[in-house]
C-alpha positions, 0 to 999 in steps of 0.5 A: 500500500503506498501513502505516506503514514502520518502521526498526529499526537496530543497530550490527554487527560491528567496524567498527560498520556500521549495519544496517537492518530495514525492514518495512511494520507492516501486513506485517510481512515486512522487509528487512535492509540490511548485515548486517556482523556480529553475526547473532544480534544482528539475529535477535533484533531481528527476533523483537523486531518480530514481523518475518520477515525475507525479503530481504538487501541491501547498499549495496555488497560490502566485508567490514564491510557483508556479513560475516552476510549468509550466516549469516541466510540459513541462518537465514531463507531470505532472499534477498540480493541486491547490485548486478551489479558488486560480486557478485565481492566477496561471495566473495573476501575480498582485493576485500572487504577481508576479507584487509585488515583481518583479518576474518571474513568467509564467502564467499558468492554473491548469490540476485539482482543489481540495476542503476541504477533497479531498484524492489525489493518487499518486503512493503508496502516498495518501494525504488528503486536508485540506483548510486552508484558511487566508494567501490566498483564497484558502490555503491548508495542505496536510496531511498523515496518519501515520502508525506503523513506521513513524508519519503522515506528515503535508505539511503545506505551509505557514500557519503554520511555525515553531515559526510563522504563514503566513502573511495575507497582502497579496491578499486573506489574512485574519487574522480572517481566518488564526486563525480559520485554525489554531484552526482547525489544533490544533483540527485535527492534532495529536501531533506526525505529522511532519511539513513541512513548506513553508519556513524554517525547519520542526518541531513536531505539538506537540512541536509547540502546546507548543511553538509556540505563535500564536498557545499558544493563541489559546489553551489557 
């Protein structure tokens, strides 16, 4: 499929989540990757790009990642979808941490479930899961294959961010899982992938191989 794969982003919600629109400019059908809050807000960046928005993923269940999932779906007819193991998080706000940090946060279900190594399509737009499991159960990265133009894409959620890594004091957290994820992230994903964490800026895989120190302890 030819078209260029844009990516458009907005900080959502009080824990300032960064959420993802991802569209094929040919296509112009998106996806959106953790809607954590502020639905209008994203709406109105979808209508920004002439995009009509016709799927909803997260990287993983907790509050501040899903909390405009159901409200855009009302809005679109999107559907969402979530890895299986994180699915009974999008509906108890206790395991999402919706309870926790006094947020607000409608529970929901899931329109579709995705396992490790899944490919889903969405309008000239194929992302691959990867199931990285340590900041919950089910944690996944969505990555895109690279072409002659532009470098593979890495939607890291938060199990890698740029300098840091996710927490793992939380439900479903494990810190033995998050650095097995880790290891195999080193293994898979080449050095010229773009990273684009859950919060804060994005960053090159290669220049976090190097500096990043959760990740030198591992190559080392």
């Amino acid at each position: 499929m030819t078209g260029k794969i844009s990516i458009r982003s907005v900080t959502a919600g009080p824990l300032a989540v960064n959420c993802y629109l991802v569209f094929n400019e040919n296509i112009k059908h998106a996806l959106v990757i953790d809607p954590g809050g502020d639905g209008p807000v994203i709406l109105r960046m979808a209508k920004r790009y002439e995009v009509k928005i016709s799927m909803i993923i997260n990287t993983h269940g907790h509050c501040d990642h899903i909390g405009a999932n159901s409200f855009i779906r009302d809005k679109t007819g999107a559907k969402i979808g979530i890895h299986k193991l994180d699915e009974p998080l999008l509906n108890n706000t206790l395991l999402n941490g919706a309870q926790r940090m006094c947020l607000a946060c409608p529970p929901h279900t899931a329109d579709f479930t995705f396992e490790d190594g899944d490919h889903l399509q969405v309008g000239g737009v194929t992302l691959k899961i990867i199931h990285t499991p340590g900041h919950t159960n089910g944690c996944c990265c969505f990555f895109i294959e690279g072409n002659d133009s532009d470098p593979p894409i890495l939607f890291s959620g938060d199990t890698l961010f740029a300098g840091g890594i996710g927490r793992t004091d939380y439900y479903g957290g494990d810190e033995a899982a998050i650095y097995r994820s880790l290891k195999r992230l080193i293994e898979e994903i080449p050095p010229s992938t773009m990273v684009y964490p859950g919060h804060g800026p994005a960053c090159n895989f290669g220049d976090e191989s190097e500096r990043n120190p959760f990740l030198l302890n591992l190559i080392k």
